[in-house]
N, C-alpha and C positions, 0 to 999 in steps of 0.2 A: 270678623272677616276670616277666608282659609288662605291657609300658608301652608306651602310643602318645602318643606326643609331636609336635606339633606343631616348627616349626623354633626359635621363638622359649621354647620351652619346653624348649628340652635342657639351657639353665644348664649344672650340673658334669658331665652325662654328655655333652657337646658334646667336651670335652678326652679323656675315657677312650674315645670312638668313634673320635678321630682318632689312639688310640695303636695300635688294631688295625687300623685300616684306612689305610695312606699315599695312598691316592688317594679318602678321601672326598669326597662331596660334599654341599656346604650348598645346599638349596632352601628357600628362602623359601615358597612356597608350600607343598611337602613334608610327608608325616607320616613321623614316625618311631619303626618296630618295633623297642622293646626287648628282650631275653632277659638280666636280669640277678640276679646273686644279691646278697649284702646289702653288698659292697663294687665288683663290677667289671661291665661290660658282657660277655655271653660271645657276644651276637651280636647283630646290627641289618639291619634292612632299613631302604630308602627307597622310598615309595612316592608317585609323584602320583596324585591324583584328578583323572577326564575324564568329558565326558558319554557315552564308550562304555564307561567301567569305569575299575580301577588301570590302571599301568602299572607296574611294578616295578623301578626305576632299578638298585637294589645290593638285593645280601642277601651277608652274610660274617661268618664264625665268627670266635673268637678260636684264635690258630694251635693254642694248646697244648690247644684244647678242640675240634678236630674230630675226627673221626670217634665221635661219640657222640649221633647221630643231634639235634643241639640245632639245627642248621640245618633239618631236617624240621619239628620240633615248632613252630618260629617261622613256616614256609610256611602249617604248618596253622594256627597260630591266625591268619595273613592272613588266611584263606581264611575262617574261623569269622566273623573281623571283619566282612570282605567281604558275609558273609552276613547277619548281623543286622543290617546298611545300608544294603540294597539292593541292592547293588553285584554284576553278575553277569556279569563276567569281567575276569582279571588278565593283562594283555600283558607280558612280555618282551623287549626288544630287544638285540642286540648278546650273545647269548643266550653264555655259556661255562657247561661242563658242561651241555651238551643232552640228555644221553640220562638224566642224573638226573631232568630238569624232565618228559622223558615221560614216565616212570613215574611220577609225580607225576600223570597226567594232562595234562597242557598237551599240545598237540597244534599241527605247523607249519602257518603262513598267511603266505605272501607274505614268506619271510624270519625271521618272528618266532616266538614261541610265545606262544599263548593258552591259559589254561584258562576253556574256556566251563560256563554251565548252574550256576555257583552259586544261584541261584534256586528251582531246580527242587526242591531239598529244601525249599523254601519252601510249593511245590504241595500235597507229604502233608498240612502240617500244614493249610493253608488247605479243603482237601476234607473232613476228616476235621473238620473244627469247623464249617465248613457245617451237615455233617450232624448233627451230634450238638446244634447247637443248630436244627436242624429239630426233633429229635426233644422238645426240652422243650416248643418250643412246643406242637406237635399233643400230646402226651400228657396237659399240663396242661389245655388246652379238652378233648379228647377223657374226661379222668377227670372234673372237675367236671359235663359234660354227660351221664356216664353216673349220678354219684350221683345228683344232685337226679331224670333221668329214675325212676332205681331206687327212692328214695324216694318219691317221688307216683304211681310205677308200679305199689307194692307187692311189690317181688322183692330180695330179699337175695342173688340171685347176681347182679345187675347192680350192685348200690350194692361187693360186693366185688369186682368185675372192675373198676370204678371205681377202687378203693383201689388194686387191683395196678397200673392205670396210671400212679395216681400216685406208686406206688412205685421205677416207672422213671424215675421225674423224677429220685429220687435218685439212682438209679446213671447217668443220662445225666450229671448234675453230674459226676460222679465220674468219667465215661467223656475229658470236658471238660479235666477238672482235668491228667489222666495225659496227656493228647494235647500236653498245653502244656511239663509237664516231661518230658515224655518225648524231645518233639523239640531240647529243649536240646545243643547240641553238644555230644562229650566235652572234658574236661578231663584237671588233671594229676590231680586227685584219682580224678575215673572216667573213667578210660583206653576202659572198655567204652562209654562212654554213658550217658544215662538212658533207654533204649526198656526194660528191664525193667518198668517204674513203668508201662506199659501192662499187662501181663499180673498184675501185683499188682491194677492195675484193675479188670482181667476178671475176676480172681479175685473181686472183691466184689462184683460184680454177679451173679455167682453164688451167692456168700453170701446176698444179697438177694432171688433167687429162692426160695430153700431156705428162709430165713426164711417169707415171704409164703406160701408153701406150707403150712408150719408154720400159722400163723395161720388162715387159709381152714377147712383142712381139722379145726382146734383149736374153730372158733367153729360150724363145721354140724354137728360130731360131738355136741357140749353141748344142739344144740338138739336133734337126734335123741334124745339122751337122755333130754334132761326132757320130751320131748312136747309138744313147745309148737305148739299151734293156726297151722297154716299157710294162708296166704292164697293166692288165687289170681289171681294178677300179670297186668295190664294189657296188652292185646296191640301196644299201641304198644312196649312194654319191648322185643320181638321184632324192631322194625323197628329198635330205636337198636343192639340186639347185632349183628345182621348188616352196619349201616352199623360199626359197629368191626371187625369180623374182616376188611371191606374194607381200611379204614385201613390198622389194623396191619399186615396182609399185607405192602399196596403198601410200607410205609416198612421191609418186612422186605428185602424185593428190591432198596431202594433204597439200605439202610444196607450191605447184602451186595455188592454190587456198588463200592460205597467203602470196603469193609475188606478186598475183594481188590485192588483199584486199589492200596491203599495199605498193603498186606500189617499191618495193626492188628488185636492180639489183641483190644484193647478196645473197637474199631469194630464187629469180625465178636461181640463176646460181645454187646454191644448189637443187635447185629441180630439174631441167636439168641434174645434177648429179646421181641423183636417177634412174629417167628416164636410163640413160645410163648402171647404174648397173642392171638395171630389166633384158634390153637387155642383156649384158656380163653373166649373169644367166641363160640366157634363150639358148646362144651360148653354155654355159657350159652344158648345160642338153640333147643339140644335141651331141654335143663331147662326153659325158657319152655313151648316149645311141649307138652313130656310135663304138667307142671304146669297147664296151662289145660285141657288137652282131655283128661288122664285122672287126673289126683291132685297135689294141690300139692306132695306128701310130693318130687315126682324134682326138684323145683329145688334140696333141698338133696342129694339125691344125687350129682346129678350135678356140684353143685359141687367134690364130694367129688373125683371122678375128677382132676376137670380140676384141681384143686390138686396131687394126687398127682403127673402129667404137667408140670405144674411146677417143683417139688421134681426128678422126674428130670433134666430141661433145664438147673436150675441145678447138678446134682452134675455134668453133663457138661461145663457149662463150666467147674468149680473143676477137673476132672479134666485137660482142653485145656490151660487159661490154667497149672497148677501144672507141667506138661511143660515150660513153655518157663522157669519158671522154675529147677527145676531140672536144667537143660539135656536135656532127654532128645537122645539123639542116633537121628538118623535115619538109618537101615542103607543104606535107597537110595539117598541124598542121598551117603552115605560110598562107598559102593560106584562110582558115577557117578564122584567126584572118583577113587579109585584108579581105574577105566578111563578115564578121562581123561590122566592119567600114565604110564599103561603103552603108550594108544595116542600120546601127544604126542612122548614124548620116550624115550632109550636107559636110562632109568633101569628097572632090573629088581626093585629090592625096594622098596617102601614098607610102614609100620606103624607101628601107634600113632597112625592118625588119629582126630582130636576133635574136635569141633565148642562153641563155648559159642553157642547163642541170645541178643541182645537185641533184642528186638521186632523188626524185620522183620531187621533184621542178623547174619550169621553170622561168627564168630572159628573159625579153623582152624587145626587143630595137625596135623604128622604128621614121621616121619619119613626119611628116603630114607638108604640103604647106595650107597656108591661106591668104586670102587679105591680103595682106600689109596696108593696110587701117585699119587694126583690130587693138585696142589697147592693149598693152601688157595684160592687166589686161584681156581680152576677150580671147588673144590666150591661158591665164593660166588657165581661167576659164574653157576652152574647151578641153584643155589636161586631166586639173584635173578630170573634168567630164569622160570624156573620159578610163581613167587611172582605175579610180576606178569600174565603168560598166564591163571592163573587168576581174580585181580581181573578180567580184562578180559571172560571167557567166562563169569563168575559170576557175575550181579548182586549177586546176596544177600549174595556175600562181602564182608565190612567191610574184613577184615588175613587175612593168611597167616604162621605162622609154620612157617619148614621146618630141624628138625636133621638135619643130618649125621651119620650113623653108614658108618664101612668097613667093605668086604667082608672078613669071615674067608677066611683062603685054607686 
């Protein structure tokens, strides 16, 4: 497990750190990163806190436990630390094993190595809850202001364009809710992350469409049926649907524009939501208008439609949002990464490449064949390299994992 300890907090792990490390050091001011199991210390960092970030005095494994990446997993949960702190960048000094810490991202200044920009994963989430509590506010004024209109207006397709607004209150909640665990950094438990919990998101806002669809097009079909004496709606009703198809529109363009910024399944399903409402307003302002000035019968017709076109919008987002979660893998995205390989570097076979999605991040698997001739330490070298070129030209890519397989002669 990790533990951040302050200096005067290490008690008995004060003695078990100074048995792995002969040249520790005590800061008094200092915190100190644990990595240990249920009797020993297997590794520790010291770190001070400054007004331009850490500073990273030590990190060192216990001898009989390195090479099993437990040094890495300790950086990142600094780094995890770092993040949920504030704190947006970790300095270096007097730096040994430098070409680990660049692959790591830390990059030289003046001697040292910094890794800048831990913040910036702070930016998605902060954009992305912006908007999405934009979108409760205006949906909630926006659906109350269309019932009560719809009610005193006399049109049942405006009081339910109402109701679907406020339908999306719930799945904006819910858009809310995924944005927050979603951006939780990974752990030991989910190594992947929690970005999936955005596309289960989307998934229910989809759900929620389909529903809403169901219901609409459930309540106008009953009243067709029994015949029931239809009234002919108020021409102000006409002016509050068209002021909605504006709304919704504008906050479709604006949630769309923040769910490509921030590559979120459940930002872009919410704003496909929008989208859908503009339409459903826009259906409603036809029905108005056929309704007043040629038969009251097309308000509920055309309710009909546009719930239908609803229903669709929400199958196509269950259909999107369910892709990523059971990884569908993208052919051109795969294809791109094998020419990428074939043109970077002398390697001639690769296969077996896979991709897992979570929410904007991508996991990569593949193969590469090599002389058999090669000594391990070359085929690692050439993974490694390999591995990390691609983080650097990939945004999307999270981790790379690359097996080695040799050439049959």
């Amino acid at each position: 497990m990790y533990r951040v300890l302050s200096a005067e907090e290490l008690g008995d792990n004060l003695s078990k750190v100074k048995d792995i490390d002969e040249d520790f050091i005590y800061e008094e001011k200092g915190k100190y990163f644990l990595l240990t199991d249920k009797k020993n210390v297997l590794a520790y960092a010291l770190i001070l806190e400054t007004d331009d970030g850490y500073i990273l005095k030590r990190i060192l494994v216990k001898l009989e436990k390195r090479y099993q990446s437990l040094g890495t997993k300790l950086l990142d949960h600094i780094i995890n630390y770092a993040l949920k702190h504030g704190i947006d960048s970790i300095k270096i000094e007097n730096v040994i094993g430098e070409s680990y810490f660049e692959k790591k991202g830390f990059s030289k200044e003046s001697g040292a190595l910094i890794y800048h920009g831990i913040q910036k994963k702070n930016e998605r989430l902060k954009d992305s809850v912006k908007g999405t509590w934009v979108s409760i506010i205006i949906n909630v004024l926006l659906s109350i202001f269309k019932i009560i209109v719809g009610i005193f207006g006399k049109s049942r397709a405006l009081v339910a364009d109402g109701f679907h607004s406020m339908s999306d209150v719930v799945g904006s909640v819910v858009v809310l809710l995924s944005i927050y665990f979603g951006n939780i950094p990974e752990d030991e438990d989910h190594p992947y992350g929690h970005e999936k919990i955005e596309s289960i998101a989307g998934n229910i806002v989809g759900v929620l469409l389909v529903l809403t669809a169901f219901e609409l097009v459930r309540d106008s079909v009953v009243s067709l049926v029994k015949g029931v004496d239809f009234v002919i709606p108020m021409k102000v009703t006409i002016f509050v649907a068209l002021f909605s198809v504006i709304v919704k529109y504008y906050m479709y363009l604006y949630k769309k524009k923040i769910g490509l910024r921030t590559k979120s399944d459940a930002v872009l399903a919410d704003a496909r939501e929008h989208k859908s409402d503009a339409v459903s307003s826009m259906g409603v302002v036809l029905g108005l208008l056929l309704s007043i000035y040629v038969n009251p019968i097309f308000d509920t017709l055309v309710s009909i439609l546009v719930s239908l076109f609803i229903g669709k919008e929400g199958i196509n987002i269950i259909l999107e949002t369910s892709n990523n979660i059971l990884d569908k893998q993208d052919k051109n995205f795969l294809k791109e990464i094998e020419k990428y390989v074939y043109d970077s570097t002398e390697i001639t076979n690769i296969h077996d490449i896979l991709m897992r999605v979570s929410g904007h991040k991508i996991f990569l698997s593949f193969h590469i064949r090599v002389s058999k001739d090669m000594t391990v330490y070359e085929a690692h070298t050439l993974a490694d390299d390999l591995k990390y070129s691609l983080l650097s030209d990939f945004e999307e890519l999270r981790d790379v994992i690359i097996h080695i397989d040799y050439i049959i002669d």
